[in-house]
N, C-alpha and C positions, 0 to 999 in steps of 0.2 A: 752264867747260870742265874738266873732270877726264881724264885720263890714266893706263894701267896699262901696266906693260911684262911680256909674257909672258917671264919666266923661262928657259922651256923653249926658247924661240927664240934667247931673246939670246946672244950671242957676243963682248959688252962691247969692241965696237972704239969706242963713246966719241965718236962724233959728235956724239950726242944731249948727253951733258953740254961739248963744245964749242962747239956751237951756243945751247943752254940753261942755262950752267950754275946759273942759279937753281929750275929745275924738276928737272933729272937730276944725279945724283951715283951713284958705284961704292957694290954692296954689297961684304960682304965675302967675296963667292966671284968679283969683278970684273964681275959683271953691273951693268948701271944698274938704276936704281930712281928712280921717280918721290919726290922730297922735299917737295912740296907736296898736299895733299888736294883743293885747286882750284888751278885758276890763275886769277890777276887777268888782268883784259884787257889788261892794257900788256905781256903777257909773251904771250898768245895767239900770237901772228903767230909769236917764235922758238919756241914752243911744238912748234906747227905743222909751220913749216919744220925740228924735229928731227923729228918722226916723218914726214914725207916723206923725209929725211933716210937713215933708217935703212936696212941695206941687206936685213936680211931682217924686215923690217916684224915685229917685234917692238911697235910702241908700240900702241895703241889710243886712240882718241879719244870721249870720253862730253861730248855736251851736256845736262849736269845741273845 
């Protein structure tokens, strides 16, 4: 699974690194940012459940 979080949408309220904080972390204008290039499957699930999560679906989800 790989993940991108559009920039231009985000509004950095931070769900996504509540729920995930081994996949998402703040850049440094407070937007998230995906910190991992994949993610391992044991992380998939809160993966997931952040970008359902998000509230103006900001995350993107790639099965690569």
């Amino acid at each position: 699974m790989k993940l991108v979080v559009d920039k231009n949408i985000c509004i950095g309220c931070g769900m996504c690194i509540d729920i995930c904080p081994e996949v998402f972390q703040y850049d440094d204008q407070d937007k998230s940012e995906v910190i991992k290039e994949k993610v391992e499957s044991e992380l998939e699930d809160s993966a997931g459940e952040a970008c359902e999560a998000c509230p103006v679906d900001a995350i993107e989800i790639s099965e690569e």
